[in-house]
matplotlib code that plots the C-alpha trace (Angstrom):
import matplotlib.pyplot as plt

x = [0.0, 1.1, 1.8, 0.8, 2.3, 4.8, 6.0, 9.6, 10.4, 7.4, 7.3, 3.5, 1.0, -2.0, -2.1, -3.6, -2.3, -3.2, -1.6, -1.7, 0.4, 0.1, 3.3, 5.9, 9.2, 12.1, 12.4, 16.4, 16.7, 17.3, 17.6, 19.7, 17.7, 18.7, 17.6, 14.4, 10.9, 9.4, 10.8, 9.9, 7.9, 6.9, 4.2, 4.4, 2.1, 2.2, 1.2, 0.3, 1.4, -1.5, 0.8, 3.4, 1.9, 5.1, 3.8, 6.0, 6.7, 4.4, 7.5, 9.7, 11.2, 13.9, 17.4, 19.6, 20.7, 23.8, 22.7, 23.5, 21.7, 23.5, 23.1, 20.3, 21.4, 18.7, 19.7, 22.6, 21.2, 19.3, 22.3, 23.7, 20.7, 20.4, 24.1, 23.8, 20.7, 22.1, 25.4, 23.0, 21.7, 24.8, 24.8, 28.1, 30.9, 34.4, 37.1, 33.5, 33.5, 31.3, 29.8, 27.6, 24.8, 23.4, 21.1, 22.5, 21.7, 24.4, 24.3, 26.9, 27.1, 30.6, 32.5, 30.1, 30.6, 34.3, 34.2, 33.1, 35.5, 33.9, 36.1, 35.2, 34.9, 37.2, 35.9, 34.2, 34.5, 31.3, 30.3, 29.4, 27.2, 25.4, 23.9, 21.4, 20.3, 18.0, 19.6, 17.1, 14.5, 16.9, 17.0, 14.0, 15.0, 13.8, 14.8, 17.8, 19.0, 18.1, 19.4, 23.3, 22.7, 22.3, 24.8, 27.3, 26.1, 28.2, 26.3, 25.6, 25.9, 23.6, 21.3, 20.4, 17.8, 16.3, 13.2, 10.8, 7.6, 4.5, 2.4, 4.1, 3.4, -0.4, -0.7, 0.7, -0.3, 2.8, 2.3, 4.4, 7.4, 6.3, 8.8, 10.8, 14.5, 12.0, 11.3, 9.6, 8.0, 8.1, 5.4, 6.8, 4.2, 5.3, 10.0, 8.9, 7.9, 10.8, 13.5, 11.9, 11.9, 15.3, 16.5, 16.5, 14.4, 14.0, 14.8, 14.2, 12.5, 13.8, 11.4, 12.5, 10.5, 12.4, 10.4, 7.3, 8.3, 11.3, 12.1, 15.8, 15.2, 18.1, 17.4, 19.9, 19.7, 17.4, 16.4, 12.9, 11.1, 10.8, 8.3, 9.0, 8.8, 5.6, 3.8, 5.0, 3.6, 0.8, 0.4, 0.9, -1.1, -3.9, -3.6, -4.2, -1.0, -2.2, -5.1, -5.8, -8.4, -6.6, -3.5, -5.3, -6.5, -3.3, -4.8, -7.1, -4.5, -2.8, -5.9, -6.2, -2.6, -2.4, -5.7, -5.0, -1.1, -2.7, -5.0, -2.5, -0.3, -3.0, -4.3, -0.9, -0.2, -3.6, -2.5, 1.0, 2.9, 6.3, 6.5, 9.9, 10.5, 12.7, 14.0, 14.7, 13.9, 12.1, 9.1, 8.6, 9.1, 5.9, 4.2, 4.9, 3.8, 0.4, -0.4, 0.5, 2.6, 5.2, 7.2, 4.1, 2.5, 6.9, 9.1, 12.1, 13.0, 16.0, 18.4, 21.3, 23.2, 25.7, 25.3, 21.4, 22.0, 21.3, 18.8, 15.1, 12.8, 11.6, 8.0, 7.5, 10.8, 11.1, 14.7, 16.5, 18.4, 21.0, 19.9, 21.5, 18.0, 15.9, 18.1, 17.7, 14.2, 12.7, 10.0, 6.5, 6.4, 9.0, 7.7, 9.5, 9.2, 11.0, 9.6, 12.9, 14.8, 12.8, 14.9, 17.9, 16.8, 15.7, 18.8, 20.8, 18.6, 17.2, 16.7, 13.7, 12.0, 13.6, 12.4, 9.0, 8.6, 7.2, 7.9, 4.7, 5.0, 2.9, 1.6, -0.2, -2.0, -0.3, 0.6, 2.4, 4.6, 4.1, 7.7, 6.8, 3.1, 1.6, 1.4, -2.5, -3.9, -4.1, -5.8, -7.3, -8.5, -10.4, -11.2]
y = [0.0, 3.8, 5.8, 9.3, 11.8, 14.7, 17.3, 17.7, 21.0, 22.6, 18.8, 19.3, 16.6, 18.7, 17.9, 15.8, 13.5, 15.3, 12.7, 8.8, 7.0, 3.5, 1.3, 2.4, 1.1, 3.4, 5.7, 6.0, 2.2, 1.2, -2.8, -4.5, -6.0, -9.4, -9.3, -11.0, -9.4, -8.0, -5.2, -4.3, -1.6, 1.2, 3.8, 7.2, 10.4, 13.3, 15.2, 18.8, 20.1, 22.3, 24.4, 25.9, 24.7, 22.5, 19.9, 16.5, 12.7, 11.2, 8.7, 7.5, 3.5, 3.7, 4.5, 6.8, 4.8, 6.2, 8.8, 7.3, 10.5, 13.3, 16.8, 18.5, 21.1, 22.7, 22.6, 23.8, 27.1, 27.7, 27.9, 30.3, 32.5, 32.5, 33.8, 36.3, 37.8, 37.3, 39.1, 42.0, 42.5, 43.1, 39.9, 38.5, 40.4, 39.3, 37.5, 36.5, 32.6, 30.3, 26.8, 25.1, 22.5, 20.8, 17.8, 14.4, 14.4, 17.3, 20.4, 22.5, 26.1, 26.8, 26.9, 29.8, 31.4, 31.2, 33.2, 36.0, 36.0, 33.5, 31.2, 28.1, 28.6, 26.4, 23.7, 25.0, 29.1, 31.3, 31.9, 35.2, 33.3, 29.7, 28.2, 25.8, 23.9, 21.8, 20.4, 20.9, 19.3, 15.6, 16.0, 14.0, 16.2, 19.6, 21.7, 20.3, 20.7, 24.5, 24.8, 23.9, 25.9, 29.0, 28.1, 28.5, 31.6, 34.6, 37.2, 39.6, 37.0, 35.7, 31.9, 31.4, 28.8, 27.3, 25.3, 23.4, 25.2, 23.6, 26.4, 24.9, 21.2, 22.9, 24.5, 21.7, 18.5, 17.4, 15.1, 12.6, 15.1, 13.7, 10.9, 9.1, 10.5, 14.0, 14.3, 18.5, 20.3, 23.9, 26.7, 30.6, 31.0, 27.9, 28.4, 32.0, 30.7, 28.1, 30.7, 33.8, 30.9, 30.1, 33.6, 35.2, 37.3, 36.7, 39.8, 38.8, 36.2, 35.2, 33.4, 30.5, 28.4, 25.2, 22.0, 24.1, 27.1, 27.5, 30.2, 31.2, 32.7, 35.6, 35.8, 37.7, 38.3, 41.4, 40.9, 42.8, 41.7, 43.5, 43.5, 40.0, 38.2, 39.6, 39.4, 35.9, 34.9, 36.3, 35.0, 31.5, 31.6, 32.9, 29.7, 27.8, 26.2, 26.4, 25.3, 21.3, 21.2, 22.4, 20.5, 17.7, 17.7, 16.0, 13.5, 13.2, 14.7, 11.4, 9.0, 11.2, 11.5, 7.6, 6.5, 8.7, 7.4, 4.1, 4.7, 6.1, 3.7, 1.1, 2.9, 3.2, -0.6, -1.0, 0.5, -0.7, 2.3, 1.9, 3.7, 4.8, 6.6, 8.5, 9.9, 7.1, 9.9, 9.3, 10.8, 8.1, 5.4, 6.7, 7.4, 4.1, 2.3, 4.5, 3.5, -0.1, 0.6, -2.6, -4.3, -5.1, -1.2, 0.4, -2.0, 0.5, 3.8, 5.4, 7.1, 9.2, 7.7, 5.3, 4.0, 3.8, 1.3, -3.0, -2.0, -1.5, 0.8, -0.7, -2.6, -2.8, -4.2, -1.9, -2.0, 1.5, 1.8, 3.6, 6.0, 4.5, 2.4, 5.4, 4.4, 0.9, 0.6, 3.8, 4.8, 6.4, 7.7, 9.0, 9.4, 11.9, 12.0, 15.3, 17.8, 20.3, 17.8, 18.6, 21.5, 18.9, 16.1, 17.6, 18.9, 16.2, 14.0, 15.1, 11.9, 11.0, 14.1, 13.3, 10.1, 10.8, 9.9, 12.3, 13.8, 13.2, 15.3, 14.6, 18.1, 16.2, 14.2, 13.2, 15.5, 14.8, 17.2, 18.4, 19.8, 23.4, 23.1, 24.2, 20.9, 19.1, 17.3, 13.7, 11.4, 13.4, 9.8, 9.2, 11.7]
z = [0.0, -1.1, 2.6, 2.5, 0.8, 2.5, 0.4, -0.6, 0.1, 3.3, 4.1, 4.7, 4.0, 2.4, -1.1, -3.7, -6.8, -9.9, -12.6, -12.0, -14.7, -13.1, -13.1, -15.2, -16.3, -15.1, -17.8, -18.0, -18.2, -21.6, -21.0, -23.6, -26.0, -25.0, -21.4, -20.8, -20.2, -17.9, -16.8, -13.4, -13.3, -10.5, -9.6, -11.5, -9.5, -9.9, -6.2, -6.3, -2.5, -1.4, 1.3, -1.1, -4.9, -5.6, -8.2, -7.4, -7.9, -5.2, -4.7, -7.0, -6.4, -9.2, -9.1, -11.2, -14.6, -16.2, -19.1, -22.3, -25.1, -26.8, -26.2, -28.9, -31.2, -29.4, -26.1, -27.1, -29.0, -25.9, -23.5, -25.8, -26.1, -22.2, -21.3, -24.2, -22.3, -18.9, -19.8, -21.3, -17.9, -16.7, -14.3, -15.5, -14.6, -16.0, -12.9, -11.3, -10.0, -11.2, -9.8, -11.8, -10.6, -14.0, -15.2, -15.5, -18.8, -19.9, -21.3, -19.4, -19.7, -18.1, -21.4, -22.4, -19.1, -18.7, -22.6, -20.8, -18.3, -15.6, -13.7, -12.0, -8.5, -6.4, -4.2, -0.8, -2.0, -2.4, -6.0, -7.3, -9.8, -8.9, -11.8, -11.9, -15.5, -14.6, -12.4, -9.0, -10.1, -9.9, -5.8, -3.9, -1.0, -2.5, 0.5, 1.5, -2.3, -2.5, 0.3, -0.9, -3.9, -1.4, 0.4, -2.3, -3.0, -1.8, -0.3, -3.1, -5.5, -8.1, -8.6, -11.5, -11.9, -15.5, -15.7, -17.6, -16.2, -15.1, -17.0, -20.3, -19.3, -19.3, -21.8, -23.9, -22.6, -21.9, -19.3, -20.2, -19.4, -15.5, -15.5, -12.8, -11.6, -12.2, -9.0, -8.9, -11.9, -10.6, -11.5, -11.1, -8.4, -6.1, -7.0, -6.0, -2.4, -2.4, -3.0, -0.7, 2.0, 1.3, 1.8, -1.7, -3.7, -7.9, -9.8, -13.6, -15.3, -19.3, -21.1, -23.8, -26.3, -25.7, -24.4, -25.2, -22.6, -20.6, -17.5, -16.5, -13.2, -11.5, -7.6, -4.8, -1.6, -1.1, -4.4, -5.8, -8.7, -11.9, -14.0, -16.1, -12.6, -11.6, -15.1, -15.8, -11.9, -12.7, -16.0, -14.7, -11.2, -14.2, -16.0, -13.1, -11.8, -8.5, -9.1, -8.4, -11.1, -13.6, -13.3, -13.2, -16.8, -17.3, -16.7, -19.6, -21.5, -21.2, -22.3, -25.1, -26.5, -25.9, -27.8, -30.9, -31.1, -30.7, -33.3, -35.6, -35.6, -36.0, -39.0, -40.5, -40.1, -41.9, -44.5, -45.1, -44.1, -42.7, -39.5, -37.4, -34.2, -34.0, -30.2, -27.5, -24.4, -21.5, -22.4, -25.3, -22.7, -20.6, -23.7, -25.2, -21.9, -21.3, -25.1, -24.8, -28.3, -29.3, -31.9, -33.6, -34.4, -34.2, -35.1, -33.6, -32.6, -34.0, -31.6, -32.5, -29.1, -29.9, -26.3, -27.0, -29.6, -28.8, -26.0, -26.4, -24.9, -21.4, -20.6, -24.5, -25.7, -29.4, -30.3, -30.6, -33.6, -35.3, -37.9, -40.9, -40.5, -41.7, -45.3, -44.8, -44.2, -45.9, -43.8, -44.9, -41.5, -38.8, -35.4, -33.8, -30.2, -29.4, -31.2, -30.2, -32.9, -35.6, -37.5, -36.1, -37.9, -40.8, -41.5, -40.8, -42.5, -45.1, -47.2, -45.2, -47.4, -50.5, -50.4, -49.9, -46.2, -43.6, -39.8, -37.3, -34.5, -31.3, -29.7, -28.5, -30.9, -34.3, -36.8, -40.1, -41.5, -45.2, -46.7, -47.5, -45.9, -42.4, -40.5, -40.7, -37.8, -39.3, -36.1, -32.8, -31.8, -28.4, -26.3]

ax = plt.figure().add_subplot(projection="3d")
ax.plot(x, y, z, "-o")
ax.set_aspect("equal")
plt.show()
């Protein structure tokens, strides 16, 4: 039996679970294809704490695999854009030290600090600048994680804090970015509360468009909010992310993106189209799972990750492959999973095109992409 909830960063027990995904394969572990079924499997809930708004992993039974993708060309633009716009603030001062607190999954922004004359801050020394990539959202202990971040931090120094925001994960149906090793999906609103409690006050907020809406936070001690932090927390607490019925649509956001994959992909098989995926991530492993998609309606998913390749995606056994496969096989249809790939993958490969196949993009039911046309809803299915 489940024991109660207690949030990870008031610790309070008021709350409610907002998303139930069942019993879910851990989403890092890419089994190799030869190891037998089943893969053990574990609850995925989403709690919504009703004390300070923090949407989190009810619990959370799997343990950290070793990250085996590559870095998106995406990601990488992204990291760019965000130092450019922090150093216009004038936040990054040259002979300023730097620590740097970032996802297991890469993406490290300390070469692009130390060009403007950052230096890595030596081990136990207050940093002028702490940086956090999404890295925060890793810790199951939410307070005690925050908590070392601000203690790096010299006294009239800087956090800086990037997240995937819960208003984003709304507004987009993305509920399959809840996954497990995730363990807090922060709206403005609720990381407002956790960093005033922690001692600091956010100053500006930077809006990006990757994973559907991004939020580079700046907070200092003292710190007062200009106008982008208080329009964006309103903006958000607006669209409901503090609201328990609202985040809960999620939930039928996920019966709905499940059945009309499902029915895609049946369709497609009816009518002898050759369909790929293409993006081994987590999010296609809880998709994959809540749709009860195999072998038999995606015969693989092709990864760009040489460390991907001989595993399969876990609880449905598809077999990542290397992309040489999209030649081989020719596909009608490429699934992509991560829809931040797509100018990527298009450019890398552009011989899916030329050869008459298509990109389907899932936002949140399946859309196939026309070369040169506006992309056309093809299958809303259930719901």
């Amino acid at each position: 039996m489940l024991s109660a909830v207690r949030c990870r960063f008031c610790r309070g027990l008021d709350g409610g679970i907002v998303l139930d995904l069942g019993r879910q394969p851990a989403c890092d572990h890419f089994p190799l294809a030869t190891d037998p079924l089943p893969d053990p499997v574990h609850p995925l809930r989403l709690w919504l704490c009703s004390t300070c708004g923090l949407a989190q992993l009810a619990e959370d039974e799997t343990s950290a695999e070793e990250p085996r993708g590559v870095e998106p060309q995406a990601l990488v633009d992204q990291a760019r854009d965000a130092v450019d716009r922090v150093h216009r603030a004038g936040l990054l001062h040259c002979g300023a030290s730097v620590v740097e607190y970032g996802s297991p999954h890469g993406g490290s922004w300390l070469e692009l600090l130390t060009a403007r004359g950052l230096r890595g801050a030596a081990p136990g020394e207050s940093a002028d600048v702490v940086l956090d990539c999404f890295g925060l959202m890793h810790a199951g202990d939410q307070r005690g994680a925050l908590t070392q971040r601000v203690t790096r931090l010299a006294d009239d120094g800087t956090l800086l804090v990037q997240y995937h925001s819960l208003a984003a994960i709304l507004r987009g149906g993305q509920w399959n970015a809840v996954r497990h090793g995730h363990f807090a999906y922060y709206s403005t609103p609720a990381l407002l509360g956790m960093l005033d409690a922690a001692g600091l006050g956010a100053t500006t907020a930077w809006q990006f468009d990757l994973y559907g809406g991004t939020v580079l936070l700046a907070a200092r001690r003292g710190g007062q909010p200009e106008p982008s932090v208080l329009d964006l927390e309103c903006a958000e607490r607006t669209a409901g992310v503090c609201r328990p019925q609202r985040v809960i649509a999620l939930q039928q956001d996920a019966t709905r993106t499940a059945d009309a994959l499902h029915a895609f992909l049946v369709a497609a098989k009816s009518a002898g189209r050759r369909v790929l995926g293409y993006g081994a991530a987590s999010r296609a492993v809880v998709l994959l799972n809540r749709a009860g998609i195999g072998p038999d309606l995606l015969p693989a998913v092709v990864d760009a990750s040489p460390a991907k390749r001989g595993r399969r995606i876990p609880g449905v056994g598809i077999p990542v492959v290397a992309p040489e496969q999209l030649t081989a096989v020719g596909p009608d249809l490429v699934l992509l999973f991560v829809p931040d790939l797509l100018d990527e993958v298009r450019a890398v490969l552009p011989g899916v095109e030329a050869a008459g196949g298509r990109w389907v993009l899932l936002d949140p039911v399946p859309r196939v992409l026309d070369a040169g046309r506006p992309p056309s809803i093809i299958c809303r299915g259930k719901g």
